[in-house]
C-alpha positions as CSV (number, residue, x, y, z in Angstrom):
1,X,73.1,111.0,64.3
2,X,74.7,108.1,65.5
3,X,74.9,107.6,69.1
4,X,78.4,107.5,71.2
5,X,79.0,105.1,73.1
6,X,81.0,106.7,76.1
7,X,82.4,103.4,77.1
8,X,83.7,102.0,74.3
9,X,87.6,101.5,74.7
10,X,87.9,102.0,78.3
11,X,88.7,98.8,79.0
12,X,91.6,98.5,76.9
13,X,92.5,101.5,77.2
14,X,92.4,100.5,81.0
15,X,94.0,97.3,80.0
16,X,97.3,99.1,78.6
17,X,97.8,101.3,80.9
18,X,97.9,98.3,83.6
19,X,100.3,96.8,81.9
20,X,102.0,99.3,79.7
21,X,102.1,96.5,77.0
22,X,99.2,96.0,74.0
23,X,99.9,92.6,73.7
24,X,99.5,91.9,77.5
25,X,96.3,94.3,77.8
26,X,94.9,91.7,74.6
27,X,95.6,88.3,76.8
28,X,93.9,89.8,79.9
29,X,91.0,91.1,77.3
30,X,91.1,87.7,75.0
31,X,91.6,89.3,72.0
32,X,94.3,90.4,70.0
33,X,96.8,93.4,70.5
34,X,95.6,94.6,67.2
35,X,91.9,94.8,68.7
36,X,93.3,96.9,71.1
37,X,95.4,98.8,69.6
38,X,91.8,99.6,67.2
39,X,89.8,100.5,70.4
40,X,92.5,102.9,71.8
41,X,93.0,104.8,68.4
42,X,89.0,104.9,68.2
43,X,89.2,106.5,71.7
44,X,92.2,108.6,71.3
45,X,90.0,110.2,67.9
46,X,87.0,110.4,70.7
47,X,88.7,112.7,72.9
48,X,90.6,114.7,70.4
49,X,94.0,113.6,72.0
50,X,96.9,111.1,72.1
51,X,96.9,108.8,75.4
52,X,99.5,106.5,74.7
53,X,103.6,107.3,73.5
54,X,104.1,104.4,71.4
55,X,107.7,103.2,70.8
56,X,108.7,99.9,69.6
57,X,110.2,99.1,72.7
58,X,107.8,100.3,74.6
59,X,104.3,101.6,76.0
60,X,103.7,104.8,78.4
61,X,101.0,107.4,79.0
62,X,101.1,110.5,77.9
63,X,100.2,113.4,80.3
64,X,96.1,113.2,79.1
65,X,96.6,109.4,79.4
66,X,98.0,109.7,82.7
67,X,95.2,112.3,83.8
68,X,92.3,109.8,82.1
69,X,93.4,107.2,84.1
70,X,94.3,108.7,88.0
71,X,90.3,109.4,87.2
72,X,88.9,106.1,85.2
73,X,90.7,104.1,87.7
74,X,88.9,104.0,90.5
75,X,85.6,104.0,89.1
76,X,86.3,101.0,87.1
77,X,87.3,99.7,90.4
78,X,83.8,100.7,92.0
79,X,82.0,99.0,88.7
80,X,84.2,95.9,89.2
81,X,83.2,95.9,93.0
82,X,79.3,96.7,92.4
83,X,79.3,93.6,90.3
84,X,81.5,91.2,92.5
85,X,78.8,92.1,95.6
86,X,76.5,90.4,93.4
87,X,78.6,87.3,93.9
88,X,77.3,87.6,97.9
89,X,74.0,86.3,96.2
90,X,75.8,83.4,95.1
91,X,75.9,80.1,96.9
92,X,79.9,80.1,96.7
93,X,82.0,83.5,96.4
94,X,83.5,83.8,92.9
95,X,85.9,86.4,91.1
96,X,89.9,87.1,91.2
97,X,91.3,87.7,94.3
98,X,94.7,89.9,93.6
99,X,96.8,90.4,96.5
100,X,100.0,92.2,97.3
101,X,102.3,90.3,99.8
102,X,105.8,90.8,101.1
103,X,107.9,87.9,100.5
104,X,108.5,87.3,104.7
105,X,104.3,86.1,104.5
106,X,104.6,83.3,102.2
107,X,106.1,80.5,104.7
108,X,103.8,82.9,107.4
109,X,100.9,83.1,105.9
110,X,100.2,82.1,101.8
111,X,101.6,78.5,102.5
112,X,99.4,78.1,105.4
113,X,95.9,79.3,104.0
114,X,96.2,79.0,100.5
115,X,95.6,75.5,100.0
116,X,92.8,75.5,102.8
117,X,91.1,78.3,101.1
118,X,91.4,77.1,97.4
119,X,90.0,73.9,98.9
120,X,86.8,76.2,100.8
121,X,86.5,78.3,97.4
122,X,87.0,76.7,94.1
123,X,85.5,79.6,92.0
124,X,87.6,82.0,93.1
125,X,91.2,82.3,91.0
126,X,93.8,84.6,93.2
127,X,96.4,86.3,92.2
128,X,99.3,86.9,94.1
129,X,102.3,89.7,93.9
130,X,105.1,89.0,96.2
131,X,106.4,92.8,97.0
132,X,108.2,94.2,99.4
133,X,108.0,97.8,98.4
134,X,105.2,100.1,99.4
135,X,101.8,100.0,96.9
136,X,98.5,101.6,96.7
137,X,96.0,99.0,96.9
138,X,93.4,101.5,94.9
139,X,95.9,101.9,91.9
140,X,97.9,99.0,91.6
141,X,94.0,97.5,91.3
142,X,94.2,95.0,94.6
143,X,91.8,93.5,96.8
144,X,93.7,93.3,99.6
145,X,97.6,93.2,100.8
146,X,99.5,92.2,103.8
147,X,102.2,94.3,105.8
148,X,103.8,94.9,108.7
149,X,101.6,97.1,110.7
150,X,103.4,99.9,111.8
151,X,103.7,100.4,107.5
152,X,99.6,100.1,107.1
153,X,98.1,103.5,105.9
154,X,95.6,105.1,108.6
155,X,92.6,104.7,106.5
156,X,92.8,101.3,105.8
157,X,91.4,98.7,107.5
158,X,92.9,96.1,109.0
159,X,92.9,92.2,110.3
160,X,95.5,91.1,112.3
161,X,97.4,87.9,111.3
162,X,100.2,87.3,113.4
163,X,100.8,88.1,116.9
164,X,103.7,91.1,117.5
165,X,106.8,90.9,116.5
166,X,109.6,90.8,118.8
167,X,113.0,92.4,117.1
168,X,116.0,90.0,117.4
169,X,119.8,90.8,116.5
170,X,121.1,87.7,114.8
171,X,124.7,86.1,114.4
172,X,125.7,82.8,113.2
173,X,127.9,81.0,115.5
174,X,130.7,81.3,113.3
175,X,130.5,84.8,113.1
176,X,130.5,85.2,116.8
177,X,133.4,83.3,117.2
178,X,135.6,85.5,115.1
179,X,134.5,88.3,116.2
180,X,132.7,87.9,119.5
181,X,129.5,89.2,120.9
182,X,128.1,92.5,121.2
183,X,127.0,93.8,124.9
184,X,125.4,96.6,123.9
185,X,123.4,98.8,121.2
186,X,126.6,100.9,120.8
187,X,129.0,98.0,120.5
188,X,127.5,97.2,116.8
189,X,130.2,100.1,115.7
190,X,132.8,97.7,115.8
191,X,130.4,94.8,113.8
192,X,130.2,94.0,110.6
193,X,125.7,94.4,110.4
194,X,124.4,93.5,107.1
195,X,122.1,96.6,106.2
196,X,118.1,96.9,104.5
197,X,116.8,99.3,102.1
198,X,113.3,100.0,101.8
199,X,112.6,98.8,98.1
200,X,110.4,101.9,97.6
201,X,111.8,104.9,99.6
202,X,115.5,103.5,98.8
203,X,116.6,104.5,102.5
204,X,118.3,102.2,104.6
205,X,116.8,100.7,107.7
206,X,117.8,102.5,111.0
207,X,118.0,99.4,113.7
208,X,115.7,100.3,116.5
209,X,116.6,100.1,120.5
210,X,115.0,100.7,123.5
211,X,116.8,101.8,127.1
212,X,114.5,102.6,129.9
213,X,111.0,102.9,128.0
214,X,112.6,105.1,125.4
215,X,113.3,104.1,121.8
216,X,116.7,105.1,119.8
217,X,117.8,103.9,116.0
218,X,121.3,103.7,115.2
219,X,122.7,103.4,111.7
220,X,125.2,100.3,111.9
221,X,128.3,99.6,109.9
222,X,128.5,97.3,107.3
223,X,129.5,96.5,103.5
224,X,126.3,94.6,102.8
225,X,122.8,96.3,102.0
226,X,119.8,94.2,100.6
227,X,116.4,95.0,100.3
228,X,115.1,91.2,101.4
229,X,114.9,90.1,105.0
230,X,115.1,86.3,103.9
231,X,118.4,86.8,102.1
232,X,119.7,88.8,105.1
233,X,118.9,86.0,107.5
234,X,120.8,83.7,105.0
235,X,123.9,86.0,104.5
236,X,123.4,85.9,108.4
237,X,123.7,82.3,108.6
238,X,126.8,82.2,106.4
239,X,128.6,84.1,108.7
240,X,128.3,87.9,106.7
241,X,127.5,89.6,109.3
242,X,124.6,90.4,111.6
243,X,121.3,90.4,111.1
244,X,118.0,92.4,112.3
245,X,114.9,91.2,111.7
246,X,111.7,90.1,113.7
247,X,111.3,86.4,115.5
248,X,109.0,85.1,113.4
249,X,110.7,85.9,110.3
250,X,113.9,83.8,111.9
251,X,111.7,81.3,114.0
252,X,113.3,78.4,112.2
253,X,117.0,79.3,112.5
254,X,116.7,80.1,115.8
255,X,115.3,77.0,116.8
256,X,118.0,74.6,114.9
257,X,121.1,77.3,116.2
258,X,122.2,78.4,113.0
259,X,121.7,81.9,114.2
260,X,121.7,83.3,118.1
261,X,120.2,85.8,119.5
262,X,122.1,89.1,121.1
263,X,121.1,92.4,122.8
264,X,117.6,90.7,123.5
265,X,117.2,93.0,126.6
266,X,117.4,96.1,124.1
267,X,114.8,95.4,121.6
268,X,111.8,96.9,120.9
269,X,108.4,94.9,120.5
270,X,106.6,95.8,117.4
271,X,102.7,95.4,115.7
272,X,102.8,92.0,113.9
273,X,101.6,91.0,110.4
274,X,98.2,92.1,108.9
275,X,95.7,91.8,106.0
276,X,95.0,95.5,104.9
277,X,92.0,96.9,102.5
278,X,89.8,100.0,101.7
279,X,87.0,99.5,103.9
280,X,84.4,99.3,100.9
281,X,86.0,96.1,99.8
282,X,84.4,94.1,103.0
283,X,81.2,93.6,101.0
284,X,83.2,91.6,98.7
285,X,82.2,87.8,99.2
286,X,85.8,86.6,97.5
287,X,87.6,88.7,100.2
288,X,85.2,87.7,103.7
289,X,86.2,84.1,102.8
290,X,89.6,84.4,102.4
291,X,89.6,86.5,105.9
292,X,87.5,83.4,107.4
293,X,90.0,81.1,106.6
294,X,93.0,83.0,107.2
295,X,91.6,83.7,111.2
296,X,90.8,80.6,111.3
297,X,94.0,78.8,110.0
298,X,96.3,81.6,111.7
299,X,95.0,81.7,115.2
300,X,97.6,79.5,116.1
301,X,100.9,81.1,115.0
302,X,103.6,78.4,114.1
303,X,106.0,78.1,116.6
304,X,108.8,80.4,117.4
305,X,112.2,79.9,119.3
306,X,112.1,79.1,122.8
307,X,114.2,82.1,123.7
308,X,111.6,84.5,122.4
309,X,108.9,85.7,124.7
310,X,106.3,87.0,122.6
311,X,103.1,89.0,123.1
312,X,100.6,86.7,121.8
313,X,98.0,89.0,122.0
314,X,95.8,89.6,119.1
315,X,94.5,93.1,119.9
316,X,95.5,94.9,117.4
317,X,97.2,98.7,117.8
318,X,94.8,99.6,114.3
319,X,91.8,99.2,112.7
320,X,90.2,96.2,112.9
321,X,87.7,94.7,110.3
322,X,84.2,93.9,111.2
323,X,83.7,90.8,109.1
């Protein structure tokens, strides 16, 4: 008898499920959709059961699919990283780097050390999903991601990029001239505050004080709710409404005046920006560069507005990698 090869159509079956789409799980592959499509029937006949619901509009896993891969996924992940180590060996790192960035790190950070580290690594190709909803590294398939850190899971581990963010209410000077300036926390009842929802929880942002050493949220008014801080700041500087959000995020606007600053005395200091992964992905020689350059490149924040007096400390509240 003929022996079976246990492997065979994993990795499209992998492929599809990634992507929920044959013809996109044959262009990461190189082959066709029809080659695909082959190897997952072969392995749906293997294991006696259906994997995929096929539509022609569309691709999703059935409940054995769904089962096959919570378990295939992170062992392909462990075969992928057992063979990237071997890229340590190597003169230069090499591989695809896939990351998972909120949009408020690309002037930050990705505009800052890409270029220098495509520069330091030419073999290695990154890929780069600008998110600001809440992922799992492990089965979304990344190397790495950055977030705020007070968002950063416990057992990750964690570099820190930027110093700590200091919260700021923001108001264009337009705005505050129609309607005047708020005095305290409470006096936001009677503001028009443009509002953020968590992309992946759906809730809306509670704005966060401080009197006497003691935090307290409130819930503001307002008839605008987005769930991206770089359009709020903009709505901001049109004159929507107000705005909360952290210094660096609004560094530049600050600094020109097209926003201002109020209630600074009431806002809360929080941990800045990091680079987060699973602590088995530090042997990964793609991953140690791109932390050298980005420490290297980032230990100089850019500038912020002279009315912010920020902790520039860079020890950071979690875990911090040894690389």
């Amino acid at each position: 008898m003929a022996r079976v090869d246990r492997f065979s159509g994993l990795s499209e079956f992998l492929a599809v499920a990634t992507h929920a789409s044959f013809r996109a799980a044959g262009a990461e592959l190189g082959v066709t959709s029809a080659a695909v499509s082959q190897a997952v029937r072969a392995l749906e006949e293997r294991v006696g059961l259906p994997l995929f619901q096929r539509t022609t509009r569309n691709v999703a896993l059935t409940e054995a699919g769904a089962r096959l891969f919570s378990r295939l996924s992170p062992a392909a992940r462990e075969i992928g990283d057992a063979f990237e180590a071997l890229g340590a060996l190597r003169e230069r790192p090499i591989g695809n780097l896939r990351l998972s960035v909120p949009r408020i790190s690309l002037d930050l950070v990705m505009l800052r050390v890409l270029p220098e580290f495509r520069k330091s690594c030419p073999d290695v190709t990154v890929e780069i999903d600008v998110n600001d909803a809440s992922i799992d590294l492990n089965e979304e398939r990344f190397d790495a991601g950055i977030r705020i850190g007070e968002w950063i899971e416990r057992d990750m581990v964690a570099v820190r990029i930027t110093p700590d963010l200091r919260y700021v209410v923001l108001g264009a000077p337009s705005y505050f001239a129609a309607h005047g300036r708020p005095r305290s926390p409470q006096d936001l009842t009677k503001h028009e505050c443009i509002r953020y929802r968590f992309p992946t929880a759906r809730t809306v942002y509670r704005w966060q004080f401080q009197r006497k050493g003691r935090e307290f949220s409130l819930d503001p008014p307002g008839s605008i709710v987005v769930n991206d801080h770089l359009a709020m700041i903009a709505f901001a500087k049109r004159g929507l409404g107000l705005a909360y959000t952290a210094d660096l995020i609004a560094a530049a606007e600050l600094e020109s005046g097209d926003l201002e600053e109020v209630l600074a005395p009431h806002l809360p200091t929080k941990p800045g920006l990091f680079l987060y992964f699973p602590s088995r992905s530090q042997t990964q020689s793609k991953l140690r560069a791109f932390i050298d350059v980005m420490t290297r490149l980032m230990r100089d924040p850019a500038p912020r507005s002279s009315s912010a007096k920020p902790n520039r400390s860079l020890n950071s509240p979690n875990r911090i990698a040894s690389v």
